[in-house]
Backbone as CSV, one residue per row, in Angstrom:
resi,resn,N_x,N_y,N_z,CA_x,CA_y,CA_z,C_x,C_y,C_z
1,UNK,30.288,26.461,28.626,31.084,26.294,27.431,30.943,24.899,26.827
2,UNK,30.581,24.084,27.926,30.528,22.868,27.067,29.370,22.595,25.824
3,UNK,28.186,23.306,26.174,26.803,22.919,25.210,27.497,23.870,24.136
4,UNK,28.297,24.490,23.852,28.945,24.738,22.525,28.990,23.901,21.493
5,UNK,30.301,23.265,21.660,30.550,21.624,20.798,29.407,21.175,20.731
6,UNK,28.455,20.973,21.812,27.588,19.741,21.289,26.222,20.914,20.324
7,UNK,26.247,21.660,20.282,25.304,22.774,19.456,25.593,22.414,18.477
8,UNK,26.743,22.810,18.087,27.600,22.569,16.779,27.683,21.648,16.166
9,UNK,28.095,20.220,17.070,27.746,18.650,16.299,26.447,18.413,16.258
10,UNK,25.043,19.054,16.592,24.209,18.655,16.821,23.753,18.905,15.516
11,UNK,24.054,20.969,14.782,23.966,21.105,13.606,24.620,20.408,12.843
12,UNK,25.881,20.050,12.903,26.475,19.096,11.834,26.092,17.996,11.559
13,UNK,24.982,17.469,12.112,24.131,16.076,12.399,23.003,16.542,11.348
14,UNK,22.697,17.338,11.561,21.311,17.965,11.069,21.645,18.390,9.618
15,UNK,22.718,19.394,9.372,23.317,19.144,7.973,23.203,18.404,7.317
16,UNK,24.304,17.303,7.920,24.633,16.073,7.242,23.130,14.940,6.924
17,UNK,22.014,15.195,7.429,20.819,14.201,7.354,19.852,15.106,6.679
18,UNK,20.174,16.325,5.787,19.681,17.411,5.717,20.450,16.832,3.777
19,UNK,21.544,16.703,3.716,22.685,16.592,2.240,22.043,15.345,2.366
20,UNK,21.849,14.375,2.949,21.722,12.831,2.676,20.130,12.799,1.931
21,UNK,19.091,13.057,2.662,17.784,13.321,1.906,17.858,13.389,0.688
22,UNK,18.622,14.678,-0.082,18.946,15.195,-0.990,19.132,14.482,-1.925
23,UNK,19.755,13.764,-1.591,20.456,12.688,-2.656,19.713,11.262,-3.013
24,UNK,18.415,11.778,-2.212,17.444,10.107,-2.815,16.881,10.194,-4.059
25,UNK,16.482,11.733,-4.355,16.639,11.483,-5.981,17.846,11.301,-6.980
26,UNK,19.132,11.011,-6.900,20.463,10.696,-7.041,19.912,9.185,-7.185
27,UNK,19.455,9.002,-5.944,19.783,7.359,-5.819,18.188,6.605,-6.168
28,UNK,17.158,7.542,-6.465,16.397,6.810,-7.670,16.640,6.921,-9.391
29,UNK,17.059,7.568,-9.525,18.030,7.632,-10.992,18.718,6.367,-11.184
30,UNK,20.019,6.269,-10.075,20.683,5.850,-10.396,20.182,3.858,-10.250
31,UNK,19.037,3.647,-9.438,18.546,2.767,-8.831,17.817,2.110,-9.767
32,UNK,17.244,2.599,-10.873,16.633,2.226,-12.124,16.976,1.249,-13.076
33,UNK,18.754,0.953,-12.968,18.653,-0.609,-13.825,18.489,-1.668,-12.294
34,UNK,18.268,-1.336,-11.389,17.819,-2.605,-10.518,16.118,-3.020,-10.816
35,UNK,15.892,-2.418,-11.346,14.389,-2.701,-11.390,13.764,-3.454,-12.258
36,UNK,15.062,-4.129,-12.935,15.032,-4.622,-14.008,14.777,-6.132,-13.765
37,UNK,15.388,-6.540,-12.714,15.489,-7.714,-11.882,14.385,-7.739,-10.326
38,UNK,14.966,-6.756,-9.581,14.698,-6.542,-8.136,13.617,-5.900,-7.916
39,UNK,12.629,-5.392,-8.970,11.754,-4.801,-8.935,10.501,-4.457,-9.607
40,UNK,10.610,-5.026,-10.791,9.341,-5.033,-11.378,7.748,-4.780,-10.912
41,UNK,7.171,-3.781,-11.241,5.451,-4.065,-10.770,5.126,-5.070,-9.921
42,UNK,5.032,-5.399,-8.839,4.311,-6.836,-8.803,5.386,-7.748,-8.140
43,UNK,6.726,-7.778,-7.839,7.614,-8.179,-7.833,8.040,-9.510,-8.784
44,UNK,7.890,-9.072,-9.682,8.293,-10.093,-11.014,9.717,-9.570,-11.542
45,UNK,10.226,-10.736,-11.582,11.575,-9.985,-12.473,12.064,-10.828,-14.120
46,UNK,13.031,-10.142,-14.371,13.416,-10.868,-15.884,13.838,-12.069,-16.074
47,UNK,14.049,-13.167,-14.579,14.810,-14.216,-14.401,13.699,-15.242,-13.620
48,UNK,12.821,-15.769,-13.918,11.385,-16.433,-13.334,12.213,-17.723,-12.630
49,UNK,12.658,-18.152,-12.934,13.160,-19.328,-12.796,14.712,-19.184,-11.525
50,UNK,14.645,-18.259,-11.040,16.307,-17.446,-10.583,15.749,-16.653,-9.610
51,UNK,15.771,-17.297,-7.736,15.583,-16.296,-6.950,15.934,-14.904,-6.888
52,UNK,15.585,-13.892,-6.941,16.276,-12.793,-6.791,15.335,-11.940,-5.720
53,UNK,16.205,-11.542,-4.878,15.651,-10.968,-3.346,14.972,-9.533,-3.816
54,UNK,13.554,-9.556,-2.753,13.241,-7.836,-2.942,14.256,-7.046,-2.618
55,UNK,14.647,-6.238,-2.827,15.199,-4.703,-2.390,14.575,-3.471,-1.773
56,UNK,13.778,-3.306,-2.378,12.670,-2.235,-2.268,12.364,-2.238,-0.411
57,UNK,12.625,-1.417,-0.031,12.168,-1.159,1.411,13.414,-1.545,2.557
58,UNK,14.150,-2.725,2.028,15.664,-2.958,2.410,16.056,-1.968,3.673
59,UNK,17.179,-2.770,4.389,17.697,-1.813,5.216,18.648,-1.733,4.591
60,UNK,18.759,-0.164,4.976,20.304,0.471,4.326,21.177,0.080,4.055
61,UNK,21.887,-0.334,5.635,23.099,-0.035,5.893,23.621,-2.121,5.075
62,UNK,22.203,-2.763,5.628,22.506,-4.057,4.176,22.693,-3.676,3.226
63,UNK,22.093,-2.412,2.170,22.227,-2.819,1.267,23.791,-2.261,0.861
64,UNK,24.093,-0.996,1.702,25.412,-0.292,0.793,26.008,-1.551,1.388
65,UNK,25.943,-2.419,2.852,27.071,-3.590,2.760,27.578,-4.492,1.513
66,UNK,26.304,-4.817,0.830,26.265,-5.555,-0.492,26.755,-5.355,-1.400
67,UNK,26.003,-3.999,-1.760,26.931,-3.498,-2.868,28.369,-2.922,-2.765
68,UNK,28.645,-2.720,-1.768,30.147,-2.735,-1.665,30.752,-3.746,-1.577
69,UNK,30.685,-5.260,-1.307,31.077,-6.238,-1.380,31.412,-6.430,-2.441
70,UNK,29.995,-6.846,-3.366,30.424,-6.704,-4.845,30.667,-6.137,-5.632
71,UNK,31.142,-4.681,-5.504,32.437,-3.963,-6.047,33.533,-4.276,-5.506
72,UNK,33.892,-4.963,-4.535,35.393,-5.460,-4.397,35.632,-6.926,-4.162
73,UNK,34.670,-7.535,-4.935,34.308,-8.897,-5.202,34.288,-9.896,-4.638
74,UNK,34.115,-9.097,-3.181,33.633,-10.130,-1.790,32.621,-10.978,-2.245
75,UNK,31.518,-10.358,-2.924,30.191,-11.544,-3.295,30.632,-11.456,-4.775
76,UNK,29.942,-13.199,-5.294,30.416,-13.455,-6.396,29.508,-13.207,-7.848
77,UNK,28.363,-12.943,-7.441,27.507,-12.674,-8.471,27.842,-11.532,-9.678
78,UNK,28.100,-12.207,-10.803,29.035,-11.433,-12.178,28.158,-10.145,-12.331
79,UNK,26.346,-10.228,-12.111,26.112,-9.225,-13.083,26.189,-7.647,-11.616
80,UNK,25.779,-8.394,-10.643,26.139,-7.650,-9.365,27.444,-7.217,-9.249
81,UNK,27.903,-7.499,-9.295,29.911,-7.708,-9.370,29.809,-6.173,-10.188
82,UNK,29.398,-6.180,-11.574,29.790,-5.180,-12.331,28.894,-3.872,-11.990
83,UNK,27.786,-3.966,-11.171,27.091,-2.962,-10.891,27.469,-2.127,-9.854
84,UNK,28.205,-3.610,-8.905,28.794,-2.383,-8.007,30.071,-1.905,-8.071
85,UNK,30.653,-2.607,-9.511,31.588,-1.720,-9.947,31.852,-0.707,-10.102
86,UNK,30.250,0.258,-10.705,30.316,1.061,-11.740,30.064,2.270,-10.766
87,UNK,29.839,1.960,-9.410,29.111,2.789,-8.563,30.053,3.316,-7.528
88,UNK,30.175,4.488,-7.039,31.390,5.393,-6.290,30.242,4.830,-4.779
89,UNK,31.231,4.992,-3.484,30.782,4.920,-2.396,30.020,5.964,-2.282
90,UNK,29.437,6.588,-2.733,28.697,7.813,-2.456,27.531,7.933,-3.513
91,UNK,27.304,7.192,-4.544,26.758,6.794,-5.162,25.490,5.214,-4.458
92,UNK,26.492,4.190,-3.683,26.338,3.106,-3.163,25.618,3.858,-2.240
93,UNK,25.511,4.637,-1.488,24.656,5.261,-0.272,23.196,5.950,-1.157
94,UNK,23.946,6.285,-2.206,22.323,7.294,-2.657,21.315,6.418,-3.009
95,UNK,21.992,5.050,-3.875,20.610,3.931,-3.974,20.247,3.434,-2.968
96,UNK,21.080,2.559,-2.005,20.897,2.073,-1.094,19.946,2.673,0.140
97,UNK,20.076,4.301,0.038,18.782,5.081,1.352,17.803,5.528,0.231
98,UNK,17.824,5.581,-1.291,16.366,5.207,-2.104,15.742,4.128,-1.586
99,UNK,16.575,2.826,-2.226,16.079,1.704,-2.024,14.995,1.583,-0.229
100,UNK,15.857,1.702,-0.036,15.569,1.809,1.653,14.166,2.560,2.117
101,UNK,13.901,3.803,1.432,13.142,4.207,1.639,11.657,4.282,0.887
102,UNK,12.008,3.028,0.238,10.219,2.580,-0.441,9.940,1.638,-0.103
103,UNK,8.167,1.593,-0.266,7.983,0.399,0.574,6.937,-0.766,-0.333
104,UNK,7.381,-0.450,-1.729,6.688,-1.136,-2.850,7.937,-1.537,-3.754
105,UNK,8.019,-2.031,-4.910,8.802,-2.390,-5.329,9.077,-1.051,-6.056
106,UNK,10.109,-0.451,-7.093,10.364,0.868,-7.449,9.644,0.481,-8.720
């Protein structure tokens, strides 16, 4: 009786990484004004003069840390601040395992 439960969480594992996939086209959509800065061809961005970190290939679980920061304005950066305003925690996961999962700039 016991390999029951764990059958069951094993599918609910598999589900759940099964819905998450899903959603990396979600989170290249939505990942598209970063590229504006964080990603350009080539890694060039609109600010030459203004470090701005790759993203592209990123670990995850950094990046939804980030952007959840700066939606609740742990980090201070204004134009970041408002991006991760605009973005639902479930939203913050769909760019963040895009991001995550390229290994060029987007």
């Amino acid at each position: 009786m016991k390999l029951i439960p764990l059958i069951v969480a094993t599918g609910a594992l598999s589900l759940a990484a099964t819905t998450h996939a899903a959603d990396l086209d979600a989170g290249r959509q939505l990942a598209y004004t970063c590229t504006g800065c964080h990603g350009i061809a080539g890694y060039k961005n609109a600010y030459p003069n203004y470090h701005v970190p790759r993203i592209a290939g990123q670990n995850r679980d950094y990046l939804v840390a980030a952007l959840t920061a700066y939606s609740k304005g742990e980090r201070t950066h204004p134009t970041m601040r408002a991006q991760g305003e605009a973005l639902s925690a479930e939203e913050i996961d769909n760019v963040a395992s895009y991001l995550a999962s390229l290994r060029e700039a987007p």
